[in-house]
N, CA, C and O atoms as CSV, one atom per row, in Angstrom:
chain,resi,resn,atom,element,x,y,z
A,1,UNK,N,N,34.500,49.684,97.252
A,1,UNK,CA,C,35.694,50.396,97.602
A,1,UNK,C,C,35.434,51.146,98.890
A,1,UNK,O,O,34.388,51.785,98.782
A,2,UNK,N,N,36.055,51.307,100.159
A,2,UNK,CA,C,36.373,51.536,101.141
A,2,UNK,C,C,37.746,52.694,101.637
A,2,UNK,O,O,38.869,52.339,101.992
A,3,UNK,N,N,37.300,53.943,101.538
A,3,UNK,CA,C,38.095,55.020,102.160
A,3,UNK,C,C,38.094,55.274,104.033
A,3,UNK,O,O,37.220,55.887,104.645
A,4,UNK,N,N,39.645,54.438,104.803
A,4,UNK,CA,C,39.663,54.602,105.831
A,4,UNK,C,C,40.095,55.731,106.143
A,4,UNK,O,O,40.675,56.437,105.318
A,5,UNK,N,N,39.846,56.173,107.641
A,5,UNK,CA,C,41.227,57.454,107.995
A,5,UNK,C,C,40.526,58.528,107.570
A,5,UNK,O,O,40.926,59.609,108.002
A,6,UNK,N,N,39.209,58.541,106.550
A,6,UNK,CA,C,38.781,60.191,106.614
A,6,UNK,C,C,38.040,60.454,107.403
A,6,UNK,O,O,36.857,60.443,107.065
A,7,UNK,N,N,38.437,60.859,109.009
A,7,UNK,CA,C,37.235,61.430,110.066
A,7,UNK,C,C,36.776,63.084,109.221
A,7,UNK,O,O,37.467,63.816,108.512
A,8,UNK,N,N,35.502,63.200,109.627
A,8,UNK,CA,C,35.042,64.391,109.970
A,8,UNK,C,C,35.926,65.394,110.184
A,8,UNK,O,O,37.133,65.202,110.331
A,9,UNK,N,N,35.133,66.977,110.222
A,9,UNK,CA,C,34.650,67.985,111.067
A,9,UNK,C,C,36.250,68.040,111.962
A,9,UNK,O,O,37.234,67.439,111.531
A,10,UNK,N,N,36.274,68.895,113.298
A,10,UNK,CA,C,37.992,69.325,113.550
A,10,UNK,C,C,38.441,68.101,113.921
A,10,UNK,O,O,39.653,68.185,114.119
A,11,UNK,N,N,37.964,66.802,114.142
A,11,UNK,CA,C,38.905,65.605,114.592
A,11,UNK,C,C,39.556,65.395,113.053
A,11,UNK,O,O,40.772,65.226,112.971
A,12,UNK,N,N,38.756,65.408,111.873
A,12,UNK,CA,C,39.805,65.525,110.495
A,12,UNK,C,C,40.710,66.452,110.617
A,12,UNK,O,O,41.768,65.901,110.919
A,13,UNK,N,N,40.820,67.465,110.543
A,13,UNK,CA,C,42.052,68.364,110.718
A,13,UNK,C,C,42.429,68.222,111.513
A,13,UNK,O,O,43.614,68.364,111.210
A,14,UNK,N,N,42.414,67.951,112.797
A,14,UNK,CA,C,43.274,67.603,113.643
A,14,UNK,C,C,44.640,66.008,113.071
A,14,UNK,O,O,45.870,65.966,113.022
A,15,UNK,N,N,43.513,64.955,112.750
A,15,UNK,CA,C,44.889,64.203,112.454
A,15,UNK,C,C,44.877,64.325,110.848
A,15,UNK,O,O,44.619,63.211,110.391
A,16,UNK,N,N,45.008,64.992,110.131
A,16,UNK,CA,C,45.263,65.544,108.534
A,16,UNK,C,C,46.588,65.438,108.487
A,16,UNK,O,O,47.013,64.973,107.429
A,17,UNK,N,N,47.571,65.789,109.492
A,17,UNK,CA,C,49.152,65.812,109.131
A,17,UNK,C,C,49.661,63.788,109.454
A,17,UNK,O,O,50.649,63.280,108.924
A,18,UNK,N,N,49.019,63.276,110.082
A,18,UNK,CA,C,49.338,62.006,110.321
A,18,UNK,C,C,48.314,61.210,109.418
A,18,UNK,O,O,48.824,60.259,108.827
A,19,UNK,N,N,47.390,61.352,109.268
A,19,UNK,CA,C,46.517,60.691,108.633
A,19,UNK,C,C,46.454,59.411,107.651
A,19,UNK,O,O,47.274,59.979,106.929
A,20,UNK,N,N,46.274,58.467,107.124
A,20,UNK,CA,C,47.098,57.847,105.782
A,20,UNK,C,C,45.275,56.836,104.996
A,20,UNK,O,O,44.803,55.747,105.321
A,21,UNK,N,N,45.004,57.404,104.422
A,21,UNK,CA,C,44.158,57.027,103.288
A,21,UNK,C,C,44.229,55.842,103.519
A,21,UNK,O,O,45.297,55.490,104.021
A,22,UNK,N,N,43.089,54.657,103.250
A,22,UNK,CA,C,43.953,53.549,102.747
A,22,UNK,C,C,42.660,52.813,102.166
A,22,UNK,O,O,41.629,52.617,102.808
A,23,UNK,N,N,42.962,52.322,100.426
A,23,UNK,CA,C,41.655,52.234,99.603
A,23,UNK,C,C,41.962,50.517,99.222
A,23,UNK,O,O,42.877,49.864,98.720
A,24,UNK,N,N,40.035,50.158,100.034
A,24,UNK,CA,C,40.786,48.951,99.324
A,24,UNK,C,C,39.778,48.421,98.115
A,24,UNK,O,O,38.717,48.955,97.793
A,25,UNK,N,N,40.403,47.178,97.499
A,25,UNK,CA,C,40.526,46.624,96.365
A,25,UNK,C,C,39.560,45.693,95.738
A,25,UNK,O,O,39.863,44.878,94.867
A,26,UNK,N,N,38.127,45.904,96.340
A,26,UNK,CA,C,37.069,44.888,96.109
A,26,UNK,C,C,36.841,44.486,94.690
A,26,UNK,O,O,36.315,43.429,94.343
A,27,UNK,N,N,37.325,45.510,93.830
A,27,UNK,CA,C,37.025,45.395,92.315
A,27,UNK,C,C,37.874,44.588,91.599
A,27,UNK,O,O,37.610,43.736,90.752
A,28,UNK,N,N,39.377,45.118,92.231
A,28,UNK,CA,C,39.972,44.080,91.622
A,28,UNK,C,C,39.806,42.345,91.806
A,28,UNK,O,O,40.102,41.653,90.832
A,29,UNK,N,N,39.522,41.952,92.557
A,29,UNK,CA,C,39.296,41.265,93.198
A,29,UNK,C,C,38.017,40.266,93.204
A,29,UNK,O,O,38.022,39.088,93.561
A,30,UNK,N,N,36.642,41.217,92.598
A,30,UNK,CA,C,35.699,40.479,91.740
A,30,UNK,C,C,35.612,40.399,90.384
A,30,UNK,O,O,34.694,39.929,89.713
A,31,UNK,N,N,37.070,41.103,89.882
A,31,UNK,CA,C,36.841,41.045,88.111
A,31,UNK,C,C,36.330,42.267,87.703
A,31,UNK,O,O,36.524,42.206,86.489
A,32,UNK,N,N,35.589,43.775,88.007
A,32,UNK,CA,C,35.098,44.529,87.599
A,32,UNK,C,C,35.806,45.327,86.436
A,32,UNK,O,O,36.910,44.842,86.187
A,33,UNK,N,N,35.530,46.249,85.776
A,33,UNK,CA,C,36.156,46.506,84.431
A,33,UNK,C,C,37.034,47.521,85.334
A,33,UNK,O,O,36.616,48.309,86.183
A,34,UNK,N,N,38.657,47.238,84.829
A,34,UNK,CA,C,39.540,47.665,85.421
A,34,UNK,C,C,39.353,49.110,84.861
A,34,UNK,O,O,39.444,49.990,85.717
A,35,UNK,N,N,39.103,49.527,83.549
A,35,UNK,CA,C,39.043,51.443,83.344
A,35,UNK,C,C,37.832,51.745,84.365
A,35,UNK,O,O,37.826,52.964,84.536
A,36,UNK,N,N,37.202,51.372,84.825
A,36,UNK,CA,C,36.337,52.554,85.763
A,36,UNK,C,C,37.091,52.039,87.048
A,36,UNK,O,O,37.459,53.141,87.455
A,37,UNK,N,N,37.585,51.142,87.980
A,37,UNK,CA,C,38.387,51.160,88.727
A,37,UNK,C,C,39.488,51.651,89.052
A,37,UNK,O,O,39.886,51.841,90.201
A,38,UNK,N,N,40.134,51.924,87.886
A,38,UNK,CA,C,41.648,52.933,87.693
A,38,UNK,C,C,41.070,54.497,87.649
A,38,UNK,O,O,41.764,55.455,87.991
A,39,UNK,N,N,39.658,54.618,87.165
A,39,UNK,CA,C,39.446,56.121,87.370
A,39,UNK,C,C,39.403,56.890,89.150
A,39,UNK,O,O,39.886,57.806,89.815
A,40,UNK,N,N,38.186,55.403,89.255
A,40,UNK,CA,C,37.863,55.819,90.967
A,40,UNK,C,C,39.012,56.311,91.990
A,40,UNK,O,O,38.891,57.203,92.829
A,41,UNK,N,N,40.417,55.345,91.669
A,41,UNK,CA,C,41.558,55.131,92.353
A,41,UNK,C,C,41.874,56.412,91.928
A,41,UNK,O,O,41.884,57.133,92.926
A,42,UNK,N,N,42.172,57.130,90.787
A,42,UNK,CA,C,42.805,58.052,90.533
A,42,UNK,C,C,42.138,59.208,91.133
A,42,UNK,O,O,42.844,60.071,91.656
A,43,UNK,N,N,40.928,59.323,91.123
A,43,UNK,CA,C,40.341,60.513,91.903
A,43,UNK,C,C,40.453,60.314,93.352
A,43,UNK,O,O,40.491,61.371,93.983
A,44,UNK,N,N,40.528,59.041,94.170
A,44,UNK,CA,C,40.783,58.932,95.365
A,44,UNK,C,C,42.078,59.457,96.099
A,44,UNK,O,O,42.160,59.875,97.254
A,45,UNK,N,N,43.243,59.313,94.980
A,45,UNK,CA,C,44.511,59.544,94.972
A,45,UNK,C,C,45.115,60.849,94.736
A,45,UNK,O,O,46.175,61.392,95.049
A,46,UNK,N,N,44.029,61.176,94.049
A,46,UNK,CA,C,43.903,63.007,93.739
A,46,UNK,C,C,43.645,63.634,94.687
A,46,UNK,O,O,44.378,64.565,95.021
A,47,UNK,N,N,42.382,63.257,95.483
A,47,UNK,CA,C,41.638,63.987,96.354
A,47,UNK,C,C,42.579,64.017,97.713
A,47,UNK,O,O,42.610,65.059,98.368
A,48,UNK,N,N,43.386,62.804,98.153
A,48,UNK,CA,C,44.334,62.314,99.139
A,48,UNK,C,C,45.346,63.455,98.911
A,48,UNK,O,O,45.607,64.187,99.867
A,49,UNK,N,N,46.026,63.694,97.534
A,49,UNK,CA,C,47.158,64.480,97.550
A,49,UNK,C,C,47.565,65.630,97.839
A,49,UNK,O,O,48.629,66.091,98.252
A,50,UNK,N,N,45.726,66.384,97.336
A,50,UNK,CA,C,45.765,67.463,97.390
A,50,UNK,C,C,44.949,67.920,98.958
A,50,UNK,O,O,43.847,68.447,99.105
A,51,UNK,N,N,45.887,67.523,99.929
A,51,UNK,CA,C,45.190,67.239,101.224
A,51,UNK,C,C,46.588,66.923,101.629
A,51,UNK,O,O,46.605,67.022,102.856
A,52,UNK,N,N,47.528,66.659,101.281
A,52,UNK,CA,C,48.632,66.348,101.458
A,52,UNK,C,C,48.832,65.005,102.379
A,52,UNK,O,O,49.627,64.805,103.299
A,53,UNK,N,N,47.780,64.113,101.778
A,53,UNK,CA,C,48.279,62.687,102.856
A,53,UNK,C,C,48.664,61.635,101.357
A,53,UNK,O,O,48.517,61.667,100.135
A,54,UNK,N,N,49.257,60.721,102.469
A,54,UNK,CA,C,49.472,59.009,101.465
A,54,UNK,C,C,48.535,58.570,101.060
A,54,UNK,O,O,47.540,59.173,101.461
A,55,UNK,N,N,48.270,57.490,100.201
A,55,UNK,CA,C,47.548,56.839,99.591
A,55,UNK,C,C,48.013,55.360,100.124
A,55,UNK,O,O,49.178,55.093,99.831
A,56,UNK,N,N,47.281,54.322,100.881
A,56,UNK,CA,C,47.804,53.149,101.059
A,56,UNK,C,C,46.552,52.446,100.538
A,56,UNK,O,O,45.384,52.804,100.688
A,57,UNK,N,N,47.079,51.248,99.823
A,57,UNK,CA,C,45.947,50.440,99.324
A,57,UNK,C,C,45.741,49.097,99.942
A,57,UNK,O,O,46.649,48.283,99.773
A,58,UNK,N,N,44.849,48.786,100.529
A,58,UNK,CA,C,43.969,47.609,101.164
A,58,UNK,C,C,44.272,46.608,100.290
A,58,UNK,O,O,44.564,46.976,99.152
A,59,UNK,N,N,44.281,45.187,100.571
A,59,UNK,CA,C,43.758,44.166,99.887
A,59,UNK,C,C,44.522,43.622,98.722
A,59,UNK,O,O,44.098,42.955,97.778
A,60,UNK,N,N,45.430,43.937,98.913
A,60,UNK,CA,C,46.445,43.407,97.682
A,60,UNK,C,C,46.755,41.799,97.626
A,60,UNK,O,O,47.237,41.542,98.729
A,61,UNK,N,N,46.714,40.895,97.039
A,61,UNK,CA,C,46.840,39.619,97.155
A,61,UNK,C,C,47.651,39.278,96.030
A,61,UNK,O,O,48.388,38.344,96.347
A,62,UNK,N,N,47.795,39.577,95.062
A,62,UNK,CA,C,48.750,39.578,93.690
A,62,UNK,C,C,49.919,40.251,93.309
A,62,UNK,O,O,50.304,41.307,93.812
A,63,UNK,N,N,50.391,39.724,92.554
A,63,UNK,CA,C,51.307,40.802,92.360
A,63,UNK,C,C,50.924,41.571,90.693
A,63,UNK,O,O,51.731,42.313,90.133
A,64,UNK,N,N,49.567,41.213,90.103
A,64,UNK,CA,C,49.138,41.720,89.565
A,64,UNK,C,C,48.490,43.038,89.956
A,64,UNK,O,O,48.651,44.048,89.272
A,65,UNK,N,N,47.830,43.021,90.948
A,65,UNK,CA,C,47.254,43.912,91.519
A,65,UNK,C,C,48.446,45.160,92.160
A,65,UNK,O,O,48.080,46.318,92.359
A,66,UNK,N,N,49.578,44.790,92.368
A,66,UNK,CA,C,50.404,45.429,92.773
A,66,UNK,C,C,50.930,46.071,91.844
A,66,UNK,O,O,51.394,47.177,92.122
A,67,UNK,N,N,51.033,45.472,90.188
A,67,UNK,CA,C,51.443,46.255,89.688
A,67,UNK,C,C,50.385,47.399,88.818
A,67,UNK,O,O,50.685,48.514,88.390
A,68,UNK,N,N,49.428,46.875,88.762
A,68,UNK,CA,C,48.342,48.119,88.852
A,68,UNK,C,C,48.422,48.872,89.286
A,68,UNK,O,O,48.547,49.867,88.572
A,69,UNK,N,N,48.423,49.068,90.708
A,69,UNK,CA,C,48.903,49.968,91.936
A,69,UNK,C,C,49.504,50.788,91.699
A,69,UNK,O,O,49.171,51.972,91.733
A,70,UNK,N,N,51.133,50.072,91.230
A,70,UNK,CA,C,52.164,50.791,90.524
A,70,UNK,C,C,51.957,52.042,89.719
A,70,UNK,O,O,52.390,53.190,89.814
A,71,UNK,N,N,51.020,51.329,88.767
A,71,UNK,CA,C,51.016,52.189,87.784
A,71,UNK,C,C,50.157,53.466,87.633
A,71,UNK,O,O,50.256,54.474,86.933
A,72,UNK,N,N,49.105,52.946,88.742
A,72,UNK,CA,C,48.358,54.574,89.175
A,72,UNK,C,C,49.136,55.367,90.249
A,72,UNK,O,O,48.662,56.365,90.792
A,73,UNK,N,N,50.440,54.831,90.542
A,73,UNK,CA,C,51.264,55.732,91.128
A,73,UNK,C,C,51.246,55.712,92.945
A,73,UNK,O,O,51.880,56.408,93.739
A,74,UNK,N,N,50.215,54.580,93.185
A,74,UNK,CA,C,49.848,54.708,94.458
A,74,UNK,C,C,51.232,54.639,95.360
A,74,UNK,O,O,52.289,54.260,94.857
A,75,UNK,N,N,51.136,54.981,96.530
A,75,UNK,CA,C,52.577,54.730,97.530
A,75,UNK,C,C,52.575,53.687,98.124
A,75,UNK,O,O,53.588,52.994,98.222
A,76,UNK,N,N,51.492,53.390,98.610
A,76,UNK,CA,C,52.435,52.276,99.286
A,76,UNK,C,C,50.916,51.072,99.267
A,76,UNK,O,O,50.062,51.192,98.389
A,77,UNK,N,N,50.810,49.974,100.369
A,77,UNK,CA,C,49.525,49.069,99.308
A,77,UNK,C,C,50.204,47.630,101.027
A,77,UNK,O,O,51.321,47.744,101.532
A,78,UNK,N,N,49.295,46.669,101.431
A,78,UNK,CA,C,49.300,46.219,102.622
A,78,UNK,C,C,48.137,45.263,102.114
A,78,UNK,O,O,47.035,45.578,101.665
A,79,UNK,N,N,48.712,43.963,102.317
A,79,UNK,CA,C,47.653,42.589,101.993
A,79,UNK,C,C,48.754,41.523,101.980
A,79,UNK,O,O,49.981,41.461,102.051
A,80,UNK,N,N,47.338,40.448,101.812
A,80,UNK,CA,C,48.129,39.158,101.907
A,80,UNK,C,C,49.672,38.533,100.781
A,80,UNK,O,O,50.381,37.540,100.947
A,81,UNK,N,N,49.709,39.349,99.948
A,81,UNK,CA,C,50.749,39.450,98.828
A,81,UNK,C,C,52.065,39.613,99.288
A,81,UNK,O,O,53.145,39.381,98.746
A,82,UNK,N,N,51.682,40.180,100.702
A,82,UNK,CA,C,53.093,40.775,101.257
A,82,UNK,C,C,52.631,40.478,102.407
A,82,UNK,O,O,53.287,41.180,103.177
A,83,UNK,N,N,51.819,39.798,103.074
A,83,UNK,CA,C,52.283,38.951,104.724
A,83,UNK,C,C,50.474,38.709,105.572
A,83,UNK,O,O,49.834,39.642,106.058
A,84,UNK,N,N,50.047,37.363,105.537
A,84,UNK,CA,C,49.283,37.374,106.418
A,84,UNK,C,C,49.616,37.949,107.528
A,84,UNK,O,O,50.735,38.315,107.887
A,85,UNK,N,N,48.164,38.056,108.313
A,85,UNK,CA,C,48.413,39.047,109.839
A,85,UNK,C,C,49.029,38.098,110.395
A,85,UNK,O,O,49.029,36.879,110.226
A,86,UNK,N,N,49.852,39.176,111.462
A,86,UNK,CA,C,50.390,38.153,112.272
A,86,UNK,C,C,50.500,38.770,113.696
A,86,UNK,O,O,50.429,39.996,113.768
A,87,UNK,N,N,50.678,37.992,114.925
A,87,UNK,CA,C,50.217,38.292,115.882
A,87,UNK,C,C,51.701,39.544,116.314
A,87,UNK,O,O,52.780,39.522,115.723
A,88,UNK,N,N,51.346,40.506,117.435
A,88,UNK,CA,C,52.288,41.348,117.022
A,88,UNK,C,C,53.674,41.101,118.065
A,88,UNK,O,O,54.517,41.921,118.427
A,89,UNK,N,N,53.508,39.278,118.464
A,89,UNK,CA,C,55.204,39.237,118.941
A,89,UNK,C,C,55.890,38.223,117.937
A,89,UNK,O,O,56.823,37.476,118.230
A,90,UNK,N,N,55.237,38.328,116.640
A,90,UNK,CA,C,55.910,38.328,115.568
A,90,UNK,C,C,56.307,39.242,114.511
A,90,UNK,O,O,56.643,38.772,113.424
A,91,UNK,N,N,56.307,40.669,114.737
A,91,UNK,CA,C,56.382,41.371,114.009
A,91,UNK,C,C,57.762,41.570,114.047
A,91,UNK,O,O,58.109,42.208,113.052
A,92,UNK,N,N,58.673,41.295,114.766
A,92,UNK,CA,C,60.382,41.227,114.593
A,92,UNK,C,C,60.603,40.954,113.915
A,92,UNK,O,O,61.210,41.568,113.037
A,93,UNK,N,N,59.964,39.011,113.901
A,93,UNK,CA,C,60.853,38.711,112.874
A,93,UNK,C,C,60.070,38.984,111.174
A,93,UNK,O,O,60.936,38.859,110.308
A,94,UNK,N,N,58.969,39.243,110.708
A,94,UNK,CA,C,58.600,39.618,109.519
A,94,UNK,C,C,59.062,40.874,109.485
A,94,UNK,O,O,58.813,41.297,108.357
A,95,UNK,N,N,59.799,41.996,110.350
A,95,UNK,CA,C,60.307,42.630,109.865
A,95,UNK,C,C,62.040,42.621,109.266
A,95,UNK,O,O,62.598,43.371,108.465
A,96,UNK,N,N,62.566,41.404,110.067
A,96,UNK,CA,C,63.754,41.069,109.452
A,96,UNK,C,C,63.978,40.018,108.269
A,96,UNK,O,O,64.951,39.448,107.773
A,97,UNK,N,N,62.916,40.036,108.111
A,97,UNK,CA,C,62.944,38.753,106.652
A,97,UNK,C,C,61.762,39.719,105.331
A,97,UNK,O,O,60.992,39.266,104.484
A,98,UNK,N,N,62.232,41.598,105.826
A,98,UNK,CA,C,61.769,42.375,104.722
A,98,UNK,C,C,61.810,42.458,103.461
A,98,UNK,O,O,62.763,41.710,103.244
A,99,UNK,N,N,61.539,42.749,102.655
A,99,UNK,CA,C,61.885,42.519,101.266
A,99,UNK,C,C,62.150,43.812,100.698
A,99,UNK,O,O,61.437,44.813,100.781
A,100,UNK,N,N,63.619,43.637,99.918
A,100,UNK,CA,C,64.248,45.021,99.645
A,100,UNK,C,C,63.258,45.964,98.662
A,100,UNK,O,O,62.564,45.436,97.793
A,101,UNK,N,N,63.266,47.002,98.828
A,101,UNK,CA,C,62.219,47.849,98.450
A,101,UNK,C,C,60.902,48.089,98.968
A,101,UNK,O,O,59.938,48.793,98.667
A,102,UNK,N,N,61.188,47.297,99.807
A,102,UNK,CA,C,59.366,47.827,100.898
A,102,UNK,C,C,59.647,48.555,101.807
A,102,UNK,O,O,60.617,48.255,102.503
A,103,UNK,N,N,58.811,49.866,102.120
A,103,UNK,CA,C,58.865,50.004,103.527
A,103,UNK,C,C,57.832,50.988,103.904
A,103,UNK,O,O,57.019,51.616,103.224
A,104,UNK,N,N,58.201,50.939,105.789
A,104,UNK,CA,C,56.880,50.890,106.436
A,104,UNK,C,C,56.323,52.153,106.024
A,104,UNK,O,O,57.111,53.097,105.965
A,105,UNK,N,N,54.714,52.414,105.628
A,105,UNK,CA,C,54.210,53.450,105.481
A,105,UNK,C,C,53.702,54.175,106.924
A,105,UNK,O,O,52.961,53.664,107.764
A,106,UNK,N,N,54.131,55.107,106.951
A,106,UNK,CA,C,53.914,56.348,108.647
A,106,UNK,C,C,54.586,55.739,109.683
A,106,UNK,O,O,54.054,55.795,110.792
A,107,UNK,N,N,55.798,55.086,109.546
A,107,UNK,CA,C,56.996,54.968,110.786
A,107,UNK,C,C,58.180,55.926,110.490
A,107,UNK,O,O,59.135,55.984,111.265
């Protein structure tokens, strides 16, 4: 598991109000026992909140995994489940062929 976005020392407080967590999903992903994975997430998600940033989750490829996600309450979550990369003078149109109920995390 992989916590991006937490700099240090005053460059952390400095971007703390923009900042956005984003945890990704190696466990799910090799099979590991999902109760100690749902704990880790939950303290990651704890520690994020009370800091007042988002929680975005890495690596989503399922929509199993998404609804996991769900259910630890996470906000928002970015993987192949919802769009290989794509180069960014295609980002028009994957943003007009959105899917109702998604949207962009820190725009």
């Amino acid at each position: 598991m992989a916590l991006h976005g937490a700099a240090g020392g005053a460059q952390a407080a400095a971007r703390r109000a923009r900042a956005v967590p984003r945890v990704h999903l190696p466990a799910l992903q090799t099979g590991k026992d999902v109760t100690e994975q749902k704990r880790i997430e939950e303290k990651i998600r704890h520690m994020a909140h009370s800091l007042g940033l988002t929680v975005v989750a890495e690596g989503v490829e399922t929509a199993g995994q998404l609804a996991f996600l769900k259910l630890l309450g996470c906000e928002g979550a970015q993987g192949y489940f919802f769009s290989k990369p794509v180069p960014a003078a295609e980002i028009g149109t994957l943003l007009r062929g959105w899917k109702p109920g998604l949207r962009l995390v820190g725009a």
